[in-house]
C-alpha positions in Angstrom: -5.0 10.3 36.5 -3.3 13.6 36.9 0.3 14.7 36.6 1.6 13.8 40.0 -0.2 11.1 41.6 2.2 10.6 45.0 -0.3 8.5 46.9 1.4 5.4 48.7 0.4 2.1 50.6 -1.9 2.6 53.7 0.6 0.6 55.5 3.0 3.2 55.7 0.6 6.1 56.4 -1.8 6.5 59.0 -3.1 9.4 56.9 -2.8 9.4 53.1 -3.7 12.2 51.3 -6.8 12.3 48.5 -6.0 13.9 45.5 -9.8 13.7 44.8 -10.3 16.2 48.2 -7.3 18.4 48.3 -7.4 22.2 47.6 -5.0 25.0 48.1 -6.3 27.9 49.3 -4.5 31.7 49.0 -3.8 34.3 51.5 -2.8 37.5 49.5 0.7 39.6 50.6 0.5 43.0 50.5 3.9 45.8 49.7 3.1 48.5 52.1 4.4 51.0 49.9 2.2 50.3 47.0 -0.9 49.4 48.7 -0.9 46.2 45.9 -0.8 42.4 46.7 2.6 41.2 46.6 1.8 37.6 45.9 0.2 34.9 47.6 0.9 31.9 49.7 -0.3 28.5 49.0 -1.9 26.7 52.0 -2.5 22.9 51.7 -6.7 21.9 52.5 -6.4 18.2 52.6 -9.9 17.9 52.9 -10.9 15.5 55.5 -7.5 15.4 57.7 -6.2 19.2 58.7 -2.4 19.9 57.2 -1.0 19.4 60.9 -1.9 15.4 60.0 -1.4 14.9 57.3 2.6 16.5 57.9 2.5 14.4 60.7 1.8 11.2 59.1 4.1 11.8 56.2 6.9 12.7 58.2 6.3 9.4 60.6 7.0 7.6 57.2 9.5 10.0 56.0 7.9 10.9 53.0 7.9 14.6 53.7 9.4 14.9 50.0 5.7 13.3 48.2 3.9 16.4 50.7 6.3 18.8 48.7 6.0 17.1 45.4 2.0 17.5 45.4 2.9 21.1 46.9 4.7 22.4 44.5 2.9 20.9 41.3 -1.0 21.1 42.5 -0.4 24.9 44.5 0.7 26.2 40.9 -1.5 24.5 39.2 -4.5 25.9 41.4 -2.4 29.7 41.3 -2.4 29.7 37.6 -5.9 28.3 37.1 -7.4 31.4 39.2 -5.4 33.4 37.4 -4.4 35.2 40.8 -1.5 38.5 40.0 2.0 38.8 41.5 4.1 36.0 43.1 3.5 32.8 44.6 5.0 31.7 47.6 5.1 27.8 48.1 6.4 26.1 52.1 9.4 23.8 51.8 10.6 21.2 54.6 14.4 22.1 55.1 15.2 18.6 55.4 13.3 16.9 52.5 15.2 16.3 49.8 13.5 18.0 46.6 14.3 15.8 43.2 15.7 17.2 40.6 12.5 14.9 38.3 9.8 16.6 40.3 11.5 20.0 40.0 11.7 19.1 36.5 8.1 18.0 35.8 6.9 20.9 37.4 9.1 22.9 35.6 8.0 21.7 32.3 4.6 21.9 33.1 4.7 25.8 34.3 7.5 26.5 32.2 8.6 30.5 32.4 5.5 31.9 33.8 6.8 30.4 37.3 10.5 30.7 36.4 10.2 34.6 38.0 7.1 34.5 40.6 8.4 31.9 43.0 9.5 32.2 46.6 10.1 29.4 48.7 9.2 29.5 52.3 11.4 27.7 54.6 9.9 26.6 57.4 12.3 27.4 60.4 10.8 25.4 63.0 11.8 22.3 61.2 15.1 21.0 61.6 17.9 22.5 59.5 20.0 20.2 57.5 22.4 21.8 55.0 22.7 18.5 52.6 19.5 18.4 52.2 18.8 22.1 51.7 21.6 22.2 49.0 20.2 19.4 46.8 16.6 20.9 47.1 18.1 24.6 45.8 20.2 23.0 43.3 17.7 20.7 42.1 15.5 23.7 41.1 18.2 25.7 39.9 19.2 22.6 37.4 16.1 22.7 35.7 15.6 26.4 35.1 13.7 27.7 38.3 15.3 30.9 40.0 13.5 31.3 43.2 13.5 33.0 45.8 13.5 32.7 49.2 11.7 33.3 52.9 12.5 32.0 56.0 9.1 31.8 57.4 8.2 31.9 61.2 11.2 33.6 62.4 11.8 34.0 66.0 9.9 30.8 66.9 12.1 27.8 65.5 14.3 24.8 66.7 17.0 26.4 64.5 19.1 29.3 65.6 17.3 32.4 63.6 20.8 33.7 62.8 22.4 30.4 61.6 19.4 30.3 59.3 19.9 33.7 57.5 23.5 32.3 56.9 22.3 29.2 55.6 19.4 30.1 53.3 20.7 33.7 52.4 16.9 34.8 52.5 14.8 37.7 50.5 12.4 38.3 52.7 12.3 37.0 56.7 8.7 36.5 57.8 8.4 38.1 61.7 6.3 35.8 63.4 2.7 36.2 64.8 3.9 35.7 68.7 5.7 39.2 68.2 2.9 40.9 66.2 0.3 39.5 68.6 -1.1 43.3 70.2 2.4 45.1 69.2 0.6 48.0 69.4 0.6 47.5 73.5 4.0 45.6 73.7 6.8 47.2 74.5 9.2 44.2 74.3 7.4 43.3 71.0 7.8 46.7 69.6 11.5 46.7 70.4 12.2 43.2 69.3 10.4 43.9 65.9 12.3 47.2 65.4 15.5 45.5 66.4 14.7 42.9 63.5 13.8 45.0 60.8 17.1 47.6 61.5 19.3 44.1 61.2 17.7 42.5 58.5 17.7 45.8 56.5 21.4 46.9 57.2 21.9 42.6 55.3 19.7 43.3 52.4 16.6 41.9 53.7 13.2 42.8 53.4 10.6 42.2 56.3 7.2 40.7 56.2 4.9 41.2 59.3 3.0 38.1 59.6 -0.2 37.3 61.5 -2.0 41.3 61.0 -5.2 40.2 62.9 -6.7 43.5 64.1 -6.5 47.0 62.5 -4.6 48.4 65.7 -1.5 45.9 65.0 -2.0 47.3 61.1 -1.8 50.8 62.3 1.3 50.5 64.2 2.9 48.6 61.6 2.5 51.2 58.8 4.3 53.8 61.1 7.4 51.1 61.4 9.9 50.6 58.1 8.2 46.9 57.4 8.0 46.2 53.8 5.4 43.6 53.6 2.4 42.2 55.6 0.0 39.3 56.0 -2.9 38.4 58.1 -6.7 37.8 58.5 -7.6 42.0 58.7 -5.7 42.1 55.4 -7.3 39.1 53.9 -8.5 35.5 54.6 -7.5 32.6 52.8 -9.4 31.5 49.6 -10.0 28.3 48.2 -11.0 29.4 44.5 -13.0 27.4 42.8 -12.1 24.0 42.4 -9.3 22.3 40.3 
């Protein structure tokens, strides 16, 4: 059996996950720049059941903290296996409470060649809940880990996008794919964008342009001050291999 075996009863899930079937595949990150891959975030392939039922499921049980547990231990394991360059970026549930054993075991396991490559990607359309957040953070911070952190999706969630950047004191905010959708014909978009970028860069922020899906939105974008992107015309997910 391998290191974190999180499966549970089928009477508390209607979908469990298989350990036997579940990959991670890796959508690179680029710094505009360079030109270079930035890093690369971790997307769950359950296999049979897509991630949106598998969350689902787990959440109807709330066990939204094993989905984490098996993200965070298996994604590395998968990233270092590959032997993929730069950072790895890794979803969290705001509200799940991370435990300071799996941090620890996870910790032990990747020791100091995760310790500087992680960023955690808070999911803002989840609900926020600040107890829950601070035990998480300090539970990785306890065992060594220094991450750090993205609020993914922003513009889109149930959470108020500035109450978030107060909360989570982000790295990087990810601008989500409803405003890069055809920026390149948008004026609203183009002005919302801009207005994001000057206000997240006057707090210390750097910007990641998610959802690049067509090389006119990519063209735009490298004429704005973004500092990061992500999307399909910049690369696909991968499922390397197999673990």
């Amino acid at each position: 059996m391998d290191a974190y075996d999180y499966s549970k009863s089928g009477e508390l899930l209607e979908v469990q996950i298989n350990l036997a079937t579940l990959r991670f595949a890796f959508q690179p990150i680029f710094d505009i720049k360079s030109g270079d891959v930035f890093g690369y975030e971790a997307l769950m392939r359950p296999g049979k059941h897509t991630p949106a039922e598998v969350i689902r499921s787990y959440a109807k049980a709330d066990m939204l903290d094993y989905i984490e547990g098996i993200t965070y231990y298996y994604a590395s394991k998968s990233f270092f296996e590959t032997g993929l360059d730069g950072n790895l970026f890794l979803n969290t549930f705001p509200g799940a409470c991370m435990s300071i054993d799996m941090a620890a075991k996870t910790f032990a396991t990747f020791g100091n060649k995760l310790r500087d490559r992680l960023y955690i990607e808070v999911l803002e359309y989840t609900t926020l809940n600040p107890f829950a957040w601070n035990i998480k953070r300090r539970s990785m911070e306890s065992v060594g880990l220094k991450p750090r952190y993205v609020i993914d999706d922003f513009g889109t969630g149930a959470n108020i996008d500035l109450n978030c950047i107060r909360e989570y004191h982000p790295d990087i905010v990810k601008i989500d794919r409803k405003y890069i959708a055809h920026i390149d014909t948008n004026p609203r978009n183009q002005g919302m964008v801009d207005a994001m970028i000057t206000y997240m860069h006057s707090a210390g922020i750097k910007v990641l342009a998610e959802g690049v899906e067509t090389e006119a939105e990519f063209r735009y974008l490298m004429h704005r001050d973004v500092d990061y992107m992500q999307g399909f015309y910049l690369g696909k997910p991968i499922i390397y291999g197999q673990r």
